[in-house]
Backbone as a printed PyTorch tensor [residue, N CA C, xyz], in Angstrom:
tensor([[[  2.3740,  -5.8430,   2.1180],
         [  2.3530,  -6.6610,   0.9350],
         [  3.2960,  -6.0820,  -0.1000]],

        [[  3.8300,  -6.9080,  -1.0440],
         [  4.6750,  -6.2580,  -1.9090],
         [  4.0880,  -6.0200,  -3.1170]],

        [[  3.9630,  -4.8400,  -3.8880],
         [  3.4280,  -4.8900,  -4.8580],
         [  3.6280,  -5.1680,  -6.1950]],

        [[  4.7320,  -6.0530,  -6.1400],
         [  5.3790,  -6.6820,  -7.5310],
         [  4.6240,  -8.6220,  -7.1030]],

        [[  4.3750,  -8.5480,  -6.5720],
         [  3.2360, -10.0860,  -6.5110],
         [  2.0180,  -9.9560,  -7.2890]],

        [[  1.5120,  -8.7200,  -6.8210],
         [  0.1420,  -8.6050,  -8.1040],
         [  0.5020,  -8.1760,  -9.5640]],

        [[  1.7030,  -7.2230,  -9.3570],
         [  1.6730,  -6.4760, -10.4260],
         [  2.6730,  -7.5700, -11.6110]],

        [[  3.4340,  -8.2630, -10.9230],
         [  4.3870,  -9.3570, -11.6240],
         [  3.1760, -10.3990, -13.0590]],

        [[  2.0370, -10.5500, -12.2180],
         [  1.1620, -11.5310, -13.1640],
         [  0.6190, -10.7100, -14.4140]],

        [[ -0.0510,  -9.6300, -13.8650],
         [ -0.1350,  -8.5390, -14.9720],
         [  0.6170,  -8.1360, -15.6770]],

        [[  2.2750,  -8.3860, -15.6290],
         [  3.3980,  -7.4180, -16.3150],
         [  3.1680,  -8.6590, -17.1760]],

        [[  3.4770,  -9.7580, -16.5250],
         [  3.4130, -11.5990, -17.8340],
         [  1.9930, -11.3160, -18.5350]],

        [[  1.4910, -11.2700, -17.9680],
         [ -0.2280, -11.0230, -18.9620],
         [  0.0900, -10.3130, -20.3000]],

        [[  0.7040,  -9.3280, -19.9650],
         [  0.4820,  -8.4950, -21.0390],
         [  1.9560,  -8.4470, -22.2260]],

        [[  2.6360,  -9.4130, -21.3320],
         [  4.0420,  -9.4970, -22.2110],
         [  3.6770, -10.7710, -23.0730]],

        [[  3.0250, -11.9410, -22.6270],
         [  2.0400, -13.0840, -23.5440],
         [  1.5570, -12.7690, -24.5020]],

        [[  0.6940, -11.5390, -24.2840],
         [ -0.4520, -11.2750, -25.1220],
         [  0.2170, -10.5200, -26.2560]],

        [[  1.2450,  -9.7350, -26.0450],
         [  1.8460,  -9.1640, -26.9060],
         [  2.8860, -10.0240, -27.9150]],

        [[  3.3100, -11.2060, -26.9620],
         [  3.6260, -12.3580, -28.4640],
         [  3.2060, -12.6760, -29.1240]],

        [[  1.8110, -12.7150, -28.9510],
         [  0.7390, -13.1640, -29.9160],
         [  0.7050, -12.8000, -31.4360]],

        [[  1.1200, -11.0530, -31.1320],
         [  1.0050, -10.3810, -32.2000],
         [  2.5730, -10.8050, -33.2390]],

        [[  3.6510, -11.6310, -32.8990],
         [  4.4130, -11.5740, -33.2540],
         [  4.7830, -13.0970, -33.8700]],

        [[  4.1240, -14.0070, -32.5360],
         [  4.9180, -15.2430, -32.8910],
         [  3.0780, -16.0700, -33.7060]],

        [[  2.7750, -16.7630, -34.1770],
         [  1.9620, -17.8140, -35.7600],
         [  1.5700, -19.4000, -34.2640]],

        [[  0.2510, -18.8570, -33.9420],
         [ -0.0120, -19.9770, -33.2370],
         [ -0.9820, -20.4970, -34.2160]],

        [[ -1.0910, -22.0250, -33.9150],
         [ -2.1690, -22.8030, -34.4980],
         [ -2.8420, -23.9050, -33.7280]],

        [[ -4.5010, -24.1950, -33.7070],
         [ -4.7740, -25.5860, -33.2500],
         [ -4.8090, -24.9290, -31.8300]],

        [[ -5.0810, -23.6490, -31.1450],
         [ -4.8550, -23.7010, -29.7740],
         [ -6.3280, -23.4670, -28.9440]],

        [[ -7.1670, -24.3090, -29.8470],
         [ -8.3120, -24.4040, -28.8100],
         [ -9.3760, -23.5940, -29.6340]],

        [[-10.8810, -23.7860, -28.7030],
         [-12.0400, -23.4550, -29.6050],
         [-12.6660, -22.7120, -28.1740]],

        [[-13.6660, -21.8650, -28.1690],
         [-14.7610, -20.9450, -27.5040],
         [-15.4770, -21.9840, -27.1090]],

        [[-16.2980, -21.9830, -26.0940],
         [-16.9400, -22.3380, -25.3480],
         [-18.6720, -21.0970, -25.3120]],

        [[-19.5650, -22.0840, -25.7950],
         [-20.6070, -21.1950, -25.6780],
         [-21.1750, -20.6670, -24.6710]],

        [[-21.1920, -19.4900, -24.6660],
         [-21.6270, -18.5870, -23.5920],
         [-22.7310, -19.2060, -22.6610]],

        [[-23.0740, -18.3420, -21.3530],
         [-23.7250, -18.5110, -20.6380],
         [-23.4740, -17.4310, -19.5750]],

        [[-25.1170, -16.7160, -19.0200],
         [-25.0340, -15.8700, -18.1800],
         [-24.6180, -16.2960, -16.7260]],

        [[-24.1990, -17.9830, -16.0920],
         [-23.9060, -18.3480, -14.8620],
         [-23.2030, -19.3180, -15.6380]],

        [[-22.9030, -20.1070, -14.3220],
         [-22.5750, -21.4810, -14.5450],
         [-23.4970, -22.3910, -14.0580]],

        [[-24.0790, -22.7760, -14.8220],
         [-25.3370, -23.7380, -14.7070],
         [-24.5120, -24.9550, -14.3680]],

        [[-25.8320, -26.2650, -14.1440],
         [-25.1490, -27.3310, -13.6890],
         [-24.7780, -27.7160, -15.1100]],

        [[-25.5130, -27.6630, -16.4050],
         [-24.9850, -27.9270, -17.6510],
         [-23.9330, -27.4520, -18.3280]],

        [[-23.3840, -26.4020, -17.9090],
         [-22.4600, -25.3310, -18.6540],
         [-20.9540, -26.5860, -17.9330]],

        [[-21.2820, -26.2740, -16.6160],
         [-20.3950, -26.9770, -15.4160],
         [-20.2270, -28.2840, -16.2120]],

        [[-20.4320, -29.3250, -16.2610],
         [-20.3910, -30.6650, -16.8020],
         [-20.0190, -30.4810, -18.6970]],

        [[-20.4750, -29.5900, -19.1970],
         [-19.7920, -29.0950, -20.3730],
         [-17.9470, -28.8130, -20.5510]],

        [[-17.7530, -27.7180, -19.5670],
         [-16.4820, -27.3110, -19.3600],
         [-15.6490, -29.0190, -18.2610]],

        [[-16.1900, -29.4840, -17.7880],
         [-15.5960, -30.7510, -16.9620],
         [-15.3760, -31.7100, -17.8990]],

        [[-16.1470, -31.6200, -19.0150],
         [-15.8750, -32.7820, -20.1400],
         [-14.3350, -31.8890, -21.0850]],

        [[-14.1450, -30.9200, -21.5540],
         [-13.4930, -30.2320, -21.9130],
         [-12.3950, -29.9630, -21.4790]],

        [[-11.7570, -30.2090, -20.2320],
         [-10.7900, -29.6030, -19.3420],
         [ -9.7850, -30.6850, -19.2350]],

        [[ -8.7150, -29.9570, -18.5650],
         [ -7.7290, -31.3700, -17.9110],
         [ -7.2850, -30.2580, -16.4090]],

        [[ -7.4420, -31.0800, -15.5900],
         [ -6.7180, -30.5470, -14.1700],
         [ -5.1770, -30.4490, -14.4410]],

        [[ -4.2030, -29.2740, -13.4810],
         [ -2.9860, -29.2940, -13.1760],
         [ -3.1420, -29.0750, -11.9190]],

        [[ -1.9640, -29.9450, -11.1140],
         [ -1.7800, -29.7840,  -9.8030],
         [ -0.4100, -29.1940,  -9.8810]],

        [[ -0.3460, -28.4920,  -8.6730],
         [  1.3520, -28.2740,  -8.4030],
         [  2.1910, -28.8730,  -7.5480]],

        [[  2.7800, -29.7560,  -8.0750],
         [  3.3760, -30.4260,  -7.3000],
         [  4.4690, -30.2920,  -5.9770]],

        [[  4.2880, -29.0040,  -5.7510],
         [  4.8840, -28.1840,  -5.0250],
         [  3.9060, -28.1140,  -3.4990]],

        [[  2.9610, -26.9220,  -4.3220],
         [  2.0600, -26.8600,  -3.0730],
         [  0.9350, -27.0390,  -3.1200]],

        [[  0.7290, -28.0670,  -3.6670],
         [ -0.6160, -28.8030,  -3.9830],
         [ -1.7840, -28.6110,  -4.4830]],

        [[ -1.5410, -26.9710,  -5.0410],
         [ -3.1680, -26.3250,  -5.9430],
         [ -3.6120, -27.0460,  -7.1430]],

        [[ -4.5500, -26.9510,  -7.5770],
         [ -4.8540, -27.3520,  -8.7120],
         [ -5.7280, -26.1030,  -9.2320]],

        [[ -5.8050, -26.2640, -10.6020],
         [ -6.7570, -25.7550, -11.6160],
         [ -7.3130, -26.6660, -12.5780]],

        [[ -8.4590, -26.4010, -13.2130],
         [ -8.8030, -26.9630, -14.5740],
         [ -8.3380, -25.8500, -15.7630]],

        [[ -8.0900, -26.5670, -17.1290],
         [ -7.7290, -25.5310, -17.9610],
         [ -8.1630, -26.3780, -19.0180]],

        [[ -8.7430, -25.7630, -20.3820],
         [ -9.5260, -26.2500, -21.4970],
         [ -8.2570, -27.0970, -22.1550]],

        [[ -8.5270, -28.0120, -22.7470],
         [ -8.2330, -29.1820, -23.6370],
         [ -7.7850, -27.9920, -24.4520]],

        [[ -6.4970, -28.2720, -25.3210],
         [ -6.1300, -27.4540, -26.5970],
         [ -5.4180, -26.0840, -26.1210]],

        [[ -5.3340, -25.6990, -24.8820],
         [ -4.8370, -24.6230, -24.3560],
         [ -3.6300, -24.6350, -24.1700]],

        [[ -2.2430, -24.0680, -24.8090],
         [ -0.9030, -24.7260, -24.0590],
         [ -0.9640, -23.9710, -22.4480]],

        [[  0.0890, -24.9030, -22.0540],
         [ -0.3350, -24.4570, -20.4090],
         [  1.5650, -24.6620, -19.9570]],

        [[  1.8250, -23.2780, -19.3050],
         [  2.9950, -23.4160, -18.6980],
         [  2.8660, -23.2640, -17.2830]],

        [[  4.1100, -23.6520, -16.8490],
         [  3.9050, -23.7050, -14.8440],
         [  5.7320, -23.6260, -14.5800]],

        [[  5.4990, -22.9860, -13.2700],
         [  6.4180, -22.7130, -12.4920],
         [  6.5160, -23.3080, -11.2430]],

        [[  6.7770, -24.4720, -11.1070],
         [  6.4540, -25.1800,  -9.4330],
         [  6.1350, -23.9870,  -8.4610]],

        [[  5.3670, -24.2260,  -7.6040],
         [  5.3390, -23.1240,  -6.6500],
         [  4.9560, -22.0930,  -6.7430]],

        [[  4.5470, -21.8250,  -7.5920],
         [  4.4660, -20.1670,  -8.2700],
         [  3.5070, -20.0840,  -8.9840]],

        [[  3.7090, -20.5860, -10.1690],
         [  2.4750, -20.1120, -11.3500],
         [  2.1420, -20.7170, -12.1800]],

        [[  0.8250, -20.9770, -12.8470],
         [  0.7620, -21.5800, -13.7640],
         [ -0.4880, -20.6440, -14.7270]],

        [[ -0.1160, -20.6210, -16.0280],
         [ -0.0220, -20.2190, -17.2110],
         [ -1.2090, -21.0360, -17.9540]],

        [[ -2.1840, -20.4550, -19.0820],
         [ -2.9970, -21.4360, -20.3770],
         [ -3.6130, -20.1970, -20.8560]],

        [[ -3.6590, -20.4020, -21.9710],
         [ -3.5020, -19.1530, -23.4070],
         [ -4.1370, -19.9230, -24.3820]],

        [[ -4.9630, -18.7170, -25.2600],
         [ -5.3320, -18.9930, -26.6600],
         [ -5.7740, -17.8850, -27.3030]],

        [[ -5.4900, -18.1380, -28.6050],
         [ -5.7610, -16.6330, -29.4810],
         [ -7.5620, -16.9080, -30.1590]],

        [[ -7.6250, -15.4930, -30.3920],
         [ -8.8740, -15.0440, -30.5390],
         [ -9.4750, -14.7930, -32.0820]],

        [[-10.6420, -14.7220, -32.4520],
         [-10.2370, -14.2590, -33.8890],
         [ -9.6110, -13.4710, -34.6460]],

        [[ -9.2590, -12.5740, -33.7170],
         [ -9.0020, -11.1420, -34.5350],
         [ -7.2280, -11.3840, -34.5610]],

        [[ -7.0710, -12.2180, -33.5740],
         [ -5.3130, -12.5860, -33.1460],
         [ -4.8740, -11.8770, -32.1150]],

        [[ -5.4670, -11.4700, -30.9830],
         [ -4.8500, -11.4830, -29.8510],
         [ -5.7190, -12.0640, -29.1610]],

        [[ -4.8160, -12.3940, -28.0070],
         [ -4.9710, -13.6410, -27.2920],
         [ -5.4910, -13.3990, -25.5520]],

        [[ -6.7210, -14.1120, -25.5510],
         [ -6.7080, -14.4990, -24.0990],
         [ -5.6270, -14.9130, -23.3420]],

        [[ -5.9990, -15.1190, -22.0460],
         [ -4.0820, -15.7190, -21.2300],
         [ -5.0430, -15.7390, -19.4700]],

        [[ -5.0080, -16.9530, -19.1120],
         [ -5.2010, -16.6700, -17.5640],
         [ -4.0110, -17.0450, -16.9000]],

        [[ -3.8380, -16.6800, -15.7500],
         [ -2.1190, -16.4270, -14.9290],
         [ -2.8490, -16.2910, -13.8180]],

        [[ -2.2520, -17.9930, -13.2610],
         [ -2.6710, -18.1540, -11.8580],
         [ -1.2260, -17.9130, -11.1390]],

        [[ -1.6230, -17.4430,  -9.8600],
         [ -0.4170, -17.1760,  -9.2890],
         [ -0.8370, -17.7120,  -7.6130]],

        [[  0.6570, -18.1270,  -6.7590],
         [  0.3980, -18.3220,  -5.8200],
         [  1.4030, -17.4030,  -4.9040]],

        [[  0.5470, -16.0970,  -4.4270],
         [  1.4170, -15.5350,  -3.6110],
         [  1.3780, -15.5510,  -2.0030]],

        [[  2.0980, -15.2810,  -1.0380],
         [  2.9070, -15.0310,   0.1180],
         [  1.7870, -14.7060,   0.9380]],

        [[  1.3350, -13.4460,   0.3670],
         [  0.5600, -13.1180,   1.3910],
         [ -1.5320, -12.5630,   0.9290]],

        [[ -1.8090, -11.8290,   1.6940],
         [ -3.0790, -11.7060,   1.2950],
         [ -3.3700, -10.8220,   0.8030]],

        [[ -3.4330, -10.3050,  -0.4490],
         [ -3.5800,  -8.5980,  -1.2230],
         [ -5.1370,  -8.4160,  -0.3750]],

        [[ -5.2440,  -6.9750,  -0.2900],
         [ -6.1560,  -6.4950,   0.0990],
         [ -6.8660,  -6.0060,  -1.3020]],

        [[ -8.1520,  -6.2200,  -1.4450],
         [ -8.7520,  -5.7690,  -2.6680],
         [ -8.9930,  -4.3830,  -3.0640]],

        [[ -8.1070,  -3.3290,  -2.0910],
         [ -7.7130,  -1.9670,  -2.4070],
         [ -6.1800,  -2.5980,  -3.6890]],

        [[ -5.3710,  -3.5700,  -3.2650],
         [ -4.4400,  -3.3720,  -3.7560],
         [ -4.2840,  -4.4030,  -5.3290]],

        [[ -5.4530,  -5.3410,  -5.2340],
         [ -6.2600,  -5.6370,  -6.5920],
         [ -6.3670,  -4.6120,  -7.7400]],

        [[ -7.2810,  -3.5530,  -7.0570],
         [ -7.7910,  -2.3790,  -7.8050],
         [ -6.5450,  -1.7320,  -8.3550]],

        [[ -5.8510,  -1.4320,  -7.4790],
         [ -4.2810,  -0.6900,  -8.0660],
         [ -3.9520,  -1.4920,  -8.7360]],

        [[ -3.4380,  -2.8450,  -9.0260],
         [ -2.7360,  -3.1590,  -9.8510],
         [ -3.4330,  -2.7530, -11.2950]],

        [[ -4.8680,  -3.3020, -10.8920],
         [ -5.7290,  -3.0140, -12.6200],
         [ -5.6480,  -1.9970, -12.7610]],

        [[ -5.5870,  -0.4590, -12.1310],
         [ -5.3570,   0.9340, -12.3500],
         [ -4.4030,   1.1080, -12.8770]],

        [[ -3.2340,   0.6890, -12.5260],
         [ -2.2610,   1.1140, -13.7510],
         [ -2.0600,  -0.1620, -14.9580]],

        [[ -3.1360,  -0.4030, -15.2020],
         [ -3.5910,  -1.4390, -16.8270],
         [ -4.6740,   0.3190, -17.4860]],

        [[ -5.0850,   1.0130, -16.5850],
         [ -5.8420,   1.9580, -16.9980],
         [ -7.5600,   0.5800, -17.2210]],

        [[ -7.4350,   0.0960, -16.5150],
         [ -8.7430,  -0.6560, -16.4650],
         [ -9.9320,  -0.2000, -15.5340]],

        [[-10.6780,   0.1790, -15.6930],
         [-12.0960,  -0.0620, -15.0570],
         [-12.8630,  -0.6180, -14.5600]],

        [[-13.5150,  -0.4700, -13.1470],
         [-13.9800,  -1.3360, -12.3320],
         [-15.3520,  -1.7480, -12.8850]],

        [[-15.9820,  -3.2170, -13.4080],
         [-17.1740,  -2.8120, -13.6630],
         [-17.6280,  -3.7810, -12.3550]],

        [[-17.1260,  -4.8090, -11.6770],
         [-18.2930,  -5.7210, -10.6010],
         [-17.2870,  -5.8350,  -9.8020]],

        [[-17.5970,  -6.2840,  -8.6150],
         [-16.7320,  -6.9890,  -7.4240],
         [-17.9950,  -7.2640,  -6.4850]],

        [[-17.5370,  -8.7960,  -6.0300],
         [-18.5520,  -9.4970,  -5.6410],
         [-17.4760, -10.7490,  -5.0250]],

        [[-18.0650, -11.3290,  -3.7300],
         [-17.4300, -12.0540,  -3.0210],
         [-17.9360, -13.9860,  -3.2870]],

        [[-17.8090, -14.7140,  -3.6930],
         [-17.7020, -16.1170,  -3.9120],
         [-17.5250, -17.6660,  -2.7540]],

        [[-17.6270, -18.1490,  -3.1750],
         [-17.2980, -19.0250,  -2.1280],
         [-16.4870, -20.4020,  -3.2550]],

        [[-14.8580, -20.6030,  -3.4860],
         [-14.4320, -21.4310,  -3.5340],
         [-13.5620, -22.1970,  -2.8450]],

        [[-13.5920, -23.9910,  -3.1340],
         [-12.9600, -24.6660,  -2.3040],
         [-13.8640, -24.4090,  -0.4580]],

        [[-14.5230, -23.8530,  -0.3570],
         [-14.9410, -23.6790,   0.9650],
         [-14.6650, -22.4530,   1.4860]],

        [[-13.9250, -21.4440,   0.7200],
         [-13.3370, -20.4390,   1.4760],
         [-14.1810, -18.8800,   0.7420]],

        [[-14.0250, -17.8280,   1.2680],
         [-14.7270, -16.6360,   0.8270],
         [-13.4960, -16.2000,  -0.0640]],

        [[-13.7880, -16.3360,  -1.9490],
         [-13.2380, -15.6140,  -2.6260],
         [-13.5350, -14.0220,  -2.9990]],

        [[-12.8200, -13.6510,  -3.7860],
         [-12.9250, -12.0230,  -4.1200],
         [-12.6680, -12.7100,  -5.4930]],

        [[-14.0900, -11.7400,  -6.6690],
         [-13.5090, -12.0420,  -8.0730],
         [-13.9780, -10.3350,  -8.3250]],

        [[-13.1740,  -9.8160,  -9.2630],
         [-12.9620,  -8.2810,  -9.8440],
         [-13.3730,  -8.8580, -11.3000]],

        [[-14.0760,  -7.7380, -11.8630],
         [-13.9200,  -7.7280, -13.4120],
         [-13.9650,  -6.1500, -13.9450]],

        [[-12.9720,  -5.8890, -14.6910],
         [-12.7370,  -4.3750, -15.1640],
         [-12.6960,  -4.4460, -16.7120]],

        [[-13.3240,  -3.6130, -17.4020],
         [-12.8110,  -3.0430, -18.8700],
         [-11.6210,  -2.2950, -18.6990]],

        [[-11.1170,  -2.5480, -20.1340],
         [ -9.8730,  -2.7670, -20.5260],
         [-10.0380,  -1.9490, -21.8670]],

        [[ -9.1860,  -0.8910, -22.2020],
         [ -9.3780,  -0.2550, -23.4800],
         [ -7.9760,  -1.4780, -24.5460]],

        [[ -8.6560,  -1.1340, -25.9770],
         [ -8.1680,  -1.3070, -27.0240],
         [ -6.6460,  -1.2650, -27.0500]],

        [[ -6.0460,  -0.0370, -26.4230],
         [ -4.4670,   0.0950, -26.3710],
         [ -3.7690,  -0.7840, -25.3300]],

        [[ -4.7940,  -1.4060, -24.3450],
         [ -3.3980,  -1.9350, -23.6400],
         [ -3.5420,  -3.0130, -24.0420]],

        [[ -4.3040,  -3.7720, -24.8650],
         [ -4.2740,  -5.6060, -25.7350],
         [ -4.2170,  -5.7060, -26.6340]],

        [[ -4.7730,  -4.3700, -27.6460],
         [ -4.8860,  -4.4990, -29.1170],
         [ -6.3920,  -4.6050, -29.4090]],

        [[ -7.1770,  -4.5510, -28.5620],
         [ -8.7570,  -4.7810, -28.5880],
         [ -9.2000,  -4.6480, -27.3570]],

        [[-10.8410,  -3.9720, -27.1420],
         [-11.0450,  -3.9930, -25.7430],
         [-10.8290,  -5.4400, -25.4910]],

        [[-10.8780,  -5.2950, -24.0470],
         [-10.8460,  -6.6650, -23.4730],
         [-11.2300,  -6.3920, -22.0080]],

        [[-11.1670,  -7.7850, -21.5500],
         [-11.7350,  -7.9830, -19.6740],
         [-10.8590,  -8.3010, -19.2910]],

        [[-10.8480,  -7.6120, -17.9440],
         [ -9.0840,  -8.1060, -16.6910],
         [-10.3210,  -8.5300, -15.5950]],

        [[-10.6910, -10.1240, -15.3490],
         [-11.1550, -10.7640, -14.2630],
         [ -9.5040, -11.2920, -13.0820]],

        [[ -9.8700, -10.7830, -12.1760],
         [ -9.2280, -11.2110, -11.2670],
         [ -9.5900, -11.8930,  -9.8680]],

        [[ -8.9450, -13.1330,  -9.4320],
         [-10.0700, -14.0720,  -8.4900],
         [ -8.4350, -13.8550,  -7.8280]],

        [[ -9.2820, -13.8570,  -6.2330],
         [ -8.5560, -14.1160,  -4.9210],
         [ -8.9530, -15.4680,  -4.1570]],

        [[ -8.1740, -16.0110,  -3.8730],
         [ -8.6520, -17.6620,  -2.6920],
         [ -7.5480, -17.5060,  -1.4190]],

        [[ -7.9280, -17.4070,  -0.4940],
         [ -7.3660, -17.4840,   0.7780],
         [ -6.7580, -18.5150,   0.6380]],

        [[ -5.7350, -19.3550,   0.8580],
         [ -5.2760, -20.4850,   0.8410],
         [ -4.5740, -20.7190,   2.1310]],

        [[ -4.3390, -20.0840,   3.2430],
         [ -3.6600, -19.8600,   4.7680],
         [ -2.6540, -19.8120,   4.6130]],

        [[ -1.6780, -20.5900,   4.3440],
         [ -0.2650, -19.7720,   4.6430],
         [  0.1290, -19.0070,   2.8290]],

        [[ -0.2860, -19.1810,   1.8970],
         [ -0.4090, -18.5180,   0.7160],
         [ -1.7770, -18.1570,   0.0250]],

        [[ -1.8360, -17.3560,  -1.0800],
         [ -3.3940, -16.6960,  -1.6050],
         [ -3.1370, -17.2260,  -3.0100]],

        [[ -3.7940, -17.8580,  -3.3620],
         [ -4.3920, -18.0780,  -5.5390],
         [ -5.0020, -16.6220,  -5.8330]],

        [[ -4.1570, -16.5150,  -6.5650],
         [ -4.6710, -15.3660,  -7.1290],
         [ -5.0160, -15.3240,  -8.8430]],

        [[ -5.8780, -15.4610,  -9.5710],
         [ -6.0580, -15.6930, -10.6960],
         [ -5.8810, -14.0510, -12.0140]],

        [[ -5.6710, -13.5180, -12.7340],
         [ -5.5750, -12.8400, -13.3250],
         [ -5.9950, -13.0540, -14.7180]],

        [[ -7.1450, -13.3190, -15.0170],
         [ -7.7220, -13.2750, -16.8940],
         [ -7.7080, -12.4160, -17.7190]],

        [[ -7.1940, -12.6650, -18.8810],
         [ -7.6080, -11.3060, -19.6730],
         [ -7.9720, -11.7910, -21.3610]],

        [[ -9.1700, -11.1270, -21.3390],
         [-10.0770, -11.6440, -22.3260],
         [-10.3380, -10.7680, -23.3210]],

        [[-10.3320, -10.8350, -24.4770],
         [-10.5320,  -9.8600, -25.3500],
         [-12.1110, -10.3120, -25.8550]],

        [[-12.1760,  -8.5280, -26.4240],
         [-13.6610,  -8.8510, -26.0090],
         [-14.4610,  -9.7660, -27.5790]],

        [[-13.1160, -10.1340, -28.2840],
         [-13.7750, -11.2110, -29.4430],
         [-14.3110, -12.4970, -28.7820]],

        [[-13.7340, -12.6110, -27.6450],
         [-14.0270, -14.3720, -26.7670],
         [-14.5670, -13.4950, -25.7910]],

        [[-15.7130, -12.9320, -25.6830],
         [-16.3080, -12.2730, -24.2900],
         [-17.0530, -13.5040, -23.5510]],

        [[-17.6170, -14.5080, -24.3940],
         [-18.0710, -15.9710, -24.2160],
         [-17.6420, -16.3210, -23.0690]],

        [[-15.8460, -16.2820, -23.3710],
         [-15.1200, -16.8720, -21.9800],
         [-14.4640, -16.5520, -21.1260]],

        [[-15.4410, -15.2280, -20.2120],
         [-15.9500, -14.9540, -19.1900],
         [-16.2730, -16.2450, -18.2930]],

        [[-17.4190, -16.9490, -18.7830],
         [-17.6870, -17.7710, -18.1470],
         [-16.4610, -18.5810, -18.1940]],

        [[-15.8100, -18.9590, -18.7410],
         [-14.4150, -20.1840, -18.4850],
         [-13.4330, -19.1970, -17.5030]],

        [[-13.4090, -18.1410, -17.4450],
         [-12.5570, -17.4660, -16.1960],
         [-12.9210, -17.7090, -14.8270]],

        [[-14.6240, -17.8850, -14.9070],
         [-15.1460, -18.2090, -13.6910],
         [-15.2010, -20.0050, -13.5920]],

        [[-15.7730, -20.5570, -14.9740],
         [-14.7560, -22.0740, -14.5140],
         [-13.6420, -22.4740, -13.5960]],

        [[-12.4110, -21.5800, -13.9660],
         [-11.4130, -21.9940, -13.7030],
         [-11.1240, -21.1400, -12.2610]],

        [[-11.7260, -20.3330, -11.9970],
         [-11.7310, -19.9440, -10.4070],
         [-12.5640, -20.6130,  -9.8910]],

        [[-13.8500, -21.3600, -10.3510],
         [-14.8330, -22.0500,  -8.9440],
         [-14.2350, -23.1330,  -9.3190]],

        [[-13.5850, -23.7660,  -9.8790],
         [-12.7590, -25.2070,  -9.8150],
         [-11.1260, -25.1130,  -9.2620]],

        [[-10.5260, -24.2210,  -9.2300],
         [ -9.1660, -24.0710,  -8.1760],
         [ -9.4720, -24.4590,  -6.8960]],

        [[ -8.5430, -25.3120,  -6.0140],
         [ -8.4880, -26.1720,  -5.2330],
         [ -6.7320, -25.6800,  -4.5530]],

        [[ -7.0740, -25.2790,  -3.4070],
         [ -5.7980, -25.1990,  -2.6510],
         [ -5.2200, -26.5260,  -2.1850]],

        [[ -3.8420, -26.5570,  -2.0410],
         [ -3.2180, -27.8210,  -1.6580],
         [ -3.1900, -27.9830,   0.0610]]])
């Protein structure tokens, strides 16, 4: 595997988040009230809230919150961001890579974020056995602690790989990281 596929989404993660501090966003969306799962209510909450992107490439989709700007790369990646109270910014960075990271090589990428393992636990989206990671994140590498959730989806001849990073002013949307991984849909 090459390790500029995992580490490429994380290098954008954190080059986003660091515009934040520079460039005057406005209007880019509201929190979503917490919840310890995704209930069937939380679920139909965030479904009223969302808009799907497909890729017209290779046919994935995601949901991403109403008010979120959202960039994409045919084939590759797609991007949705919003700032926090304090002013740095959440950012999830879906990516579609080549091959299948092994969740030794998950862990490395978040190791050199200097992040911390706190869960790993296996899922079932789209039908397939996902991998979702969630690590703490110190203050220096976002500007505030924060969470690095990372979701894996087998997709067969390519892997979704999701990369969140949440500061811990929106710890709320946790749960919208896991929204947007149990609603990704391979093409």
């Amino acid at each position: 595997m090459n390790p500029r596929s995992i580490a490429m989404p994380l290098l954008f993660a954190a080059v986003v988040l660091a515009a934040y501090f520079f460039i005057p966003w406005t209007d880019v969306g509201q929190a979503i009230a917490p919840s310890p799962a995704l209930s069937d209510e939380l679920q139909s909450t965030y479904d009223g809230l969302t808009l799907s992107h497909q890729d017209p490439v290779l046919g994935f989709s995601v949901r991403y919150p109403l008010g979120y700007p959202l960039e994409s790369v045919e084939g590759q990646t797609v991007a949705f961001y919003a700032s926090s109270p304090s002013g740095v910014s959440e950012m999830f960075f879906w990516s579609a890579v080549d091959d299948d990271p092994s969740p030794s090589e998950l862990k490395d990428a978040a190791a050199d974020l200097d992040a911390q393992l706190l869960s790993e636990r296996k899922i079932r989206v789209d039908g397939k056995e996902a991998l979702r990671l969630e690590y703490a994140m110190a203050a220096d590498q976002v500007g505030e602690p924060a969470r690095l959730i990372q979701g894996l989806i087998p997709c067969g001849n390519y892997s979704l790989y999701l990369s969140a990073v949440i500061p811990d002013t929106l710890a709320q949307d946790k749960d919208l990281a896991d929204y947007t991984l149990s609603t990704a849909r391979c093409g």
